[in-house]
N, C-alpha and C positions, 0 to 999 in steps of 0.2 A: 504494500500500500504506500501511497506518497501521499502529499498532501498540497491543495491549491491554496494562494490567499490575494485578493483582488482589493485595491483601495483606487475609491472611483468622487471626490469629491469637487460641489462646489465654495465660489465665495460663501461665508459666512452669513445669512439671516439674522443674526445675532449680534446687539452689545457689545466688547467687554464688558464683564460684571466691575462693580466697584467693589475694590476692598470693604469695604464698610459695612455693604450692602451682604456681603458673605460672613463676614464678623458678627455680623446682627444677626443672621440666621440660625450663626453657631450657638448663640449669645442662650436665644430665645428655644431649643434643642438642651442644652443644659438647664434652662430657668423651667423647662419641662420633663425631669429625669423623672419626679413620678409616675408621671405619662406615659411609657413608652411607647404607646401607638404615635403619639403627638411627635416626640422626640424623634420616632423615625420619619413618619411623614415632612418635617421639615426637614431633616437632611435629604433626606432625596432630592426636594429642591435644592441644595445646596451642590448636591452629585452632577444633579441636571447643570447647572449654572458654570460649571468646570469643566464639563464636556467639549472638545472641541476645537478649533483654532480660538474663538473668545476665549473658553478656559486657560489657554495653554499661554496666550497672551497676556493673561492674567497675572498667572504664574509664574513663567520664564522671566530670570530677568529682577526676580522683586522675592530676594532671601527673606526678607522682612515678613511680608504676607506670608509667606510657607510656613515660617516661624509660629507664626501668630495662631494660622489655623492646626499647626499640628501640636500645639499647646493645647488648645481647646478640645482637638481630637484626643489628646491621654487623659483627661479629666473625663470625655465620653466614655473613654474604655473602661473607668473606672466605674461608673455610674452602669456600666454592661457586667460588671464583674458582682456588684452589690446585688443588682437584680437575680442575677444567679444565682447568689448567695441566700436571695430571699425565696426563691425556692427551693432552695434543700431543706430549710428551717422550716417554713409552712410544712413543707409534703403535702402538698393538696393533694385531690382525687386523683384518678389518673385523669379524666375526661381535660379538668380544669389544668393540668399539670400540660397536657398538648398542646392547648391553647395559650398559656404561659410561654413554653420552649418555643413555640412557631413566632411569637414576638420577641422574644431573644433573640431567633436568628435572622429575625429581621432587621432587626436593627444593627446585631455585629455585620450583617453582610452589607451596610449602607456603609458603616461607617469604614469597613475594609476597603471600598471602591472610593470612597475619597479618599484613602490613606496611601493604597497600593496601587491604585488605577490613573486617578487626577493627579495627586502629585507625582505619583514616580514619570508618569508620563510625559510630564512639563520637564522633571529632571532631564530626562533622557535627550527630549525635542533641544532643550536647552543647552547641552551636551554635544549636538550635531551641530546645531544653529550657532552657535558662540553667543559672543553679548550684544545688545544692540539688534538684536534682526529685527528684521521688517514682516510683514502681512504676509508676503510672499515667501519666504526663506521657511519660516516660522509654518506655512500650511504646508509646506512642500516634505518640510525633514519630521511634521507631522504625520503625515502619509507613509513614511519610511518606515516609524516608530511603530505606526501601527501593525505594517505588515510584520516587523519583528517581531512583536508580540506575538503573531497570530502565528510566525512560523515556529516559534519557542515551542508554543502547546500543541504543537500538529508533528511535533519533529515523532512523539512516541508512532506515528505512522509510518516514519524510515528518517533516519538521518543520514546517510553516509554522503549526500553532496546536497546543497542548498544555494539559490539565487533567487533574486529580486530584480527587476528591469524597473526603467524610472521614462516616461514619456515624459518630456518637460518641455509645453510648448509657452507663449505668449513672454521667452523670458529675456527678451530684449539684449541679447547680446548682437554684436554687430558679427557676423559669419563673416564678412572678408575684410574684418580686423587681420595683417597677418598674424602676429603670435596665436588667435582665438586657431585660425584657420590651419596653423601649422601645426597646432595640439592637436585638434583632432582627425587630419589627414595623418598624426601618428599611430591615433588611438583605432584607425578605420582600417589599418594594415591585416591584421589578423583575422584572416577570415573563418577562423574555427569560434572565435567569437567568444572568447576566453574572459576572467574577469578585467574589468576596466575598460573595455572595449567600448567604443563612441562613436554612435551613428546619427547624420542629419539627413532626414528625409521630408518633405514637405516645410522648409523652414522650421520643423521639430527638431529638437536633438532625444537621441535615446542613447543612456546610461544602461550598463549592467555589472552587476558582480555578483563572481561567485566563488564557490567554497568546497571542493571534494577532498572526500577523505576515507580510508577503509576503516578507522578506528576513532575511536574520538568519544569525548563523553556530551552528555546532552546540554545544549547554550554553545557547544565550541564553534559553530557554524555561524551563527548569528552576533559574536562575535568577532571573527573576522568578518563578516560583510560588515557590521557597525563600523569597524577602522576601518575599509575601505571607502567606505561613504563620506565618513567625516573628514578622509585625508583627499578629500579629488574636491581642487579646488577652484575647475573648471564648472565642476557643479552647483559648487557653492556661489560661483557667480553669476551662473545663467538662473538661480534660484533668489537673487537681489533684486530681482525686478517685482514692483508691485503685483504687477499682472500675472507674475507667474503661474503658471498652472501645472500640476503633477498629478501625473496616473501611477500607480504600482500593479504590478505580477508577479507575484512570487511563486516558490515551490521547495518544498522540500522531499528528498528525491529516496527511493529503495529500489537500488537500480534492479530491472528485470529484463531488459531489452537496452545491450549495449555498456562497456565496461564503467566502472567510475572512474571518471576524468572530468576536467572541467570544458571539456568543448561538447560531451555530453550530459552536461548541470542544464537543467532547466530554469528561466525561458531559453528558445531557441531561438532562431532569426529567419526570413526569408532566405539569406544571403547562399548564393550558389557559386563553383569555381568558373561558371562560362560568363559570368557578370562580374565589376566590380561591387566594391559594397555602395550598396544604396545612397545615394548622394543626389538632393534637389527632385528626387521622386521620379529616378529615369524609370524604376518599374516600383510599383506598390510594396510598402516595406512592410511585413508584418512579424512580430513576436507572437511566440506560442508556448504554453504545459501544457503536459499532459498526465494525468492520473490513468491508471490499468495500463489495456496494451492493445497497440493497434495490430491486431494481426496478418492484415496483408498488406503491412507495410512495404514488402520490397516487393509487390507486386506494383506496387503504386511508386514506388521509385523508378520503374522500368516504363510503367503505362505514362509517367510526364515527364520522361526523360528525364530523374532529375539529376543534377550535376553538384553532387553536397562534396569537401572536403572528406575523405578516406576514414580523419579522425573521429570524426561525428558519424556513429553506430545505432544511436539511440532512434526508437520508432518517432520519438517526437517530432526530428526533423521535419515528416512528410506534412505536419499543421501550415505548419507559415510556409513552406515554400509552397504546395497546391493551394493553397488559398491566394497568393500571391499570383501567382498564372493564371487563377478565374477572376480576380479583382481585373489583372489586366486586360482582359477584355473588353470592359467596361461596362460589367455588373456593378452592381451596391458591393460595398464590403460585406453586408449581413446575407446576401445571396451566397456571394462566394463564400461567407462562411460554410451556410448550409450545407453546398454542396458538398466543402470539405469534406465534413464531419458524417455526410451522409452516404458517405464512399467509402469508411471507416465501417471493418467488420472487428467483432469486439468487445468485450464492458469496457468505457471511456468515460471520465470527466475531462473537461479541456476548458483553458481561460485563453483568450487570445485579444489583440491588439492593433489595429494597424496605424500608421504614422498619420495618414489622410484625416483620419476621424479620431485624434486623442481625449476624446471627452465622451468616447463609446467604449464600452468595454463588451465581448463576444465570451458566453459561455452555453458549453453541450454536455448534455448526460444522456447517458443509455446504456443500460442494462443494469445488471445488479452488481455490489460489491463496491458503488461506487455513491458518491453524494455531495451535493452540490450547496448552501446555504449561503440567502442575499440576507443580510444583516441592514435594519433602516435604522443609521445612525444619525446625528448630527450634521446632517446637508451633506451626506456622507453615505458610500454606499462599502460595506463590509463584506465581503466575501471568502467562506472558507470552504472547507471540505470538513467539518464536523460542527458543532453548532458551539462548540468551546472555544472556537478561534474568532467566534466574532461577540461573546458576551462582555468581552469587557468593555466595547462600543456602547453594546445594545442589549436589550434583551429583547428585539423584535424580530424575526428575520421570517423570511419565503423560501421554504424548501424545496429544490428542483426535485421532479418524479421523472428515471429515467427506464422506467419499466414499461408502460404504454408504449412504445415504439421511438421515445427519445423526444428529449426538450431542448429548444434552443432559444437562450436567452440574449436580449440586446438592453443592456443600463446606458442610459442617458445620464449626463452628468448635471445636466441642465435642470433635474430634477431628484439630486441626488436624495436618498433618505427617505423619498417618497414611492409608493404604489405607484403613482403617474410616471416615474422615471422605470418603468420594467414592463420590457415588450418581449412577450412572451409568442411561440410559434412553434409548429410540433415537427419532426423533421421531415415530415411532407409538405411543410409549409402552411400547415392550417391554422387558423389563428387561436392559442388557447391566453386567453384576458386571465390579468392577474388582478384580484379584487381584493377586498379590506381582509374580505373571508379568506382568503389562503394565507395570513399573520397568524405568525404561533408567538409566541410567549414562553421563550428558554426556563425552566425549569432549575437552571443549574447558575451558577455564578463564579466568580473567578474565586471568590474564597473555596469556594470547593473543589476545584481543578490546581489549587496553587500547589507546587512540590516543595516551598520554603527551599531550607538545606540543606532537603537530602537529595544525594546523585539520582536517585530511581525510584519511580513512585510505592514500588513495592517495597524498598527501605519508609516511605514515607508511613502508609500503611501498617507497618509492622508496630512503627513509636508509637503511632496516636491509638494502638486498639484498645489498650488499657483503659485510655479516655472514652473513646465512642463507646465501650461496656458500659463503662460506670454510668455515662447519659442513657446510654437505653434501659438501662435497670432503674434508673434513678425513679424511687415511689413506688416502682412497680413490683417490689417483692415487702411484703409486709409481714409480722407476726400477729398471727392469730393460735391464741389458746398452747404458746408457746414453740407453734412449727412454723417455718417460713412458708407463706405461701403466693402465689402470685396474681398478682390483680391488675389486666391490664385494661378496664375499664370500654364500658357499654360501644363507643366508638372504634375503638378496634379491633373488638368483637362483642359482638351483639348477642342480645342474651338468647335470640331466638337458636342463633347458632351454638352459642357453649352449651346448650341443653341438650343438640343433639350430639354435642363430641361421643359423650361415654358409650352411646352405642353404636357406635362404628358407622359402616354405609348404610344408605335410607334400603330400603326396599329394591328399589329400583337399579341398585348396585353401585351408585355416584356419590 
């Protein structure tokens, strides 16, 4: 299994929040600790208010404020810790004891996503951006941070090579500046398409890097892309302009088709050896991943002649370059997507790109074993391959079905974060509308996915099970008439049913 992650955002909707205005919210969450429904509902407005380039803007940049709120935050954790405390002491019912715990972790999971979500996230953005960034810099290495995140918790699906691709149009650098021009006629040499690699195609430039390895522990991937990012300062300058605009593709990779190396890390390029690389849009440039396995892929390297570097093994290659030969015809990109992906025999997830249209993003599912999740964030659109790669955005998302005979999705960026930005189409081309009704509601939260400090979640597991016993026993074994006995109260099971326990199956044999 590999894993996809997709960041498709617009300008911001949104303020900055004022200090003050987050202050007072914190204020008025502690002057309400006996409350805890109260306490959490107002953080969430608080969570909300941090989300985002406003949040990050917020934060970056201004120690003071971090300071201030993550004061207030340990005086929360305290106030989560007493409440705890007051239910060992009561031992309510169990019923009432449910209902107690389910507002405990509501409230520590609000407070965890301000703590480890808004702020570390502003650390990190802040960390790539340096000091001083602008709107643009600041959305852009936002976008970055996000996909690292998503490829962090996605690596348990294979880590041995990991990349991320950066579309970055509207960013005002002058192209036949010569030093701008001679950097990247350096960066355009290597047509295997290695990390650090730099393409302009339609006045876009595209960025990639990447990370293989046969051994390694989990974060070392994301890692090295973080210092390759923060250190290319070509990027960092086409990312100065107000207007800049950034798309991300990522991928973390469990090679099955083609050795680990970094000309086969995913994304992959259009780029072939009977063309140079793509420069001014002499042929349609597209980046592509791939999750599963195309299996008649060197069918399809022979049926469009294609002419790929020797090094590059990987089935991904045949994405971007046939979709690239049907774009040139002068189809839509989203045709030629179809086609692609509709020529593909296989279970496939697939994210892809092209240079023409960077404020579109192209995603296909079909078959089983594979899975697709659009996350509706913050004027933001989240894309992973499990629904834990995009909760720390959101906890909204559209899950692709690629068992009906295959979905293909087209995000607009124009309407990022929203239902109206996802066009949906089955891969016959039929039209399947995506409406309020297909919004799920994640279950799960990053405090529950988090591995803290241990190397492997099944180390993580092993410390906390002492704890997760003692909570699920907690009230529910009682002394009566001096024998312990268990009492796990009317709602989780009901007394119709404890009646029938002692005598085994009904009648009926069930």
């Amino acid at each position: 299994m590999c894993g996809i992650v997709g960041v498709l955002s617009r300008p911001s909707s949104r303020p900055v929040p004022e200090r003050d205005a987050v202050l007072r919210l914190l204020d008025d969450a502690l002057d309400a600790s006996d409350r805890i429904d109260v306490a959490t509902h107002t953080l969430r407005a608080v969570d909300a208010m941090l989300r985002g380039v406003p949040g990050v803007s917020a934060l970056a940049d201004h120690p003071e404020t971090v300071a201030q709120i993550t004061s207030r935050l340990d005086r929360l954790d305290r106030v989560a810790d007493e409440f705890d405390a007051s239910i060992e002491a009561d031992a309510p019912e169990p019923d009432v004891l449910e209902q107690l715990s389910a507002r405990s972790i509501a409230f520590r999971d609000v407070l965890w996503a301000i703590r480890h979500d808004r702020l570390r996230t502003a650390r990190e953005v802040g960390g790539l951006a340096g000091r001083d960034a602008g709107v643009g810099s600041l959305a852009g290495y936002l976008a970055v941070q996000q996909a690292f995140s998503a490829l962090d918790r996605l690596e348990v699906r294979g880590r041995d090579s990991a990349g991320i691709h950066l579309f970055v149009s509207r960013h005002g650098l002058d192209l036949d500046d010569p030093s701008v021009r001679a950097e990247i006629a350096d960066r355009s040499r290597d047509l295997t398409y290695q990390s650090g690699s730099v393409r302009v195609a339609d006045g876009v430039l595209s960025f990639v890097y990447k990370k293989a390895a046969e051994i390694g522990e989990l974060g070392d991937n994301t890692r090295a892309l973080r210092a390759a990012v923060a250190g290319d300062d070509l990027l960092r300058r086409a990312l100065a302009a107000p207007s800049a605009r950034t798309a991300v593709l990522g991928h973390t990779r469990w090679a099955s088709v083609g050795i680990i190396s970094e000309p086969n890390t995913h994304p992959l390029n259009s780029d072939e050896l009977e063309q140079s690389p793509a420069v001014d849009g002499r042929q349609p440039y597209v980046i592509a991943a791939l999750n599963g396995d195309v299996d008649n892929h060197a069918d399809l390297r022979v049926e469009h002649a294609l002419d790929v570097p020797q090094q590059v093994t990987t089935d991904a290659k045949v994405i971007p370059t046939i979709m690239s030969h049907h774009a040139a015809s002068g189809i839509s990109s989203s045709e030629a997507f179809r086609r692609t992906v509709s020529s593909f025999e296989g279970s496939v997830a697939i994210g892809a790109m092209d240079a023409e249209h960077p404020s579109q993003m192209l995603l296909a599912l079909r078959g089983s074993g594979q899975g697709l999740y659009i996350g509706l964030a913050d004027d933001c659109f989240i894309v992973a391959s499990e629904p834990y790669g995009v909760v720390e955005e959101t906890d909204r998302y559209v899950r692709m079905d690629g068992e009906a005979g295959g979905e293909v999705v087209v995000l607009d960026a124009a309407a990022a974060g929203e239902v109206a930005g996802i066009t949906r189409i089955g891969y016959d081309g039929a039209p399947l509308p995506v409406t309020d009704d297909d919004v799920t509601v994640a279950e799960v939260t990053t405090r529950d996915i988090d591995r803290g400090e241990a190397p492997h979640f099944l180390l993580k597991e092993i410390g906390e099970a002492p704890q997760s016993l003692q909570k699920t026993l907690r009230a529910k074994i009682v002394e009566r008439d001096g024998r312990l006995t268990a009492v796990v109260g009317e709602r989780a099971l009901p007394a119709s049913i404890a009646e029938r326990l002692p005598d085994g199956p009904n009648k009926s044999g069930r």
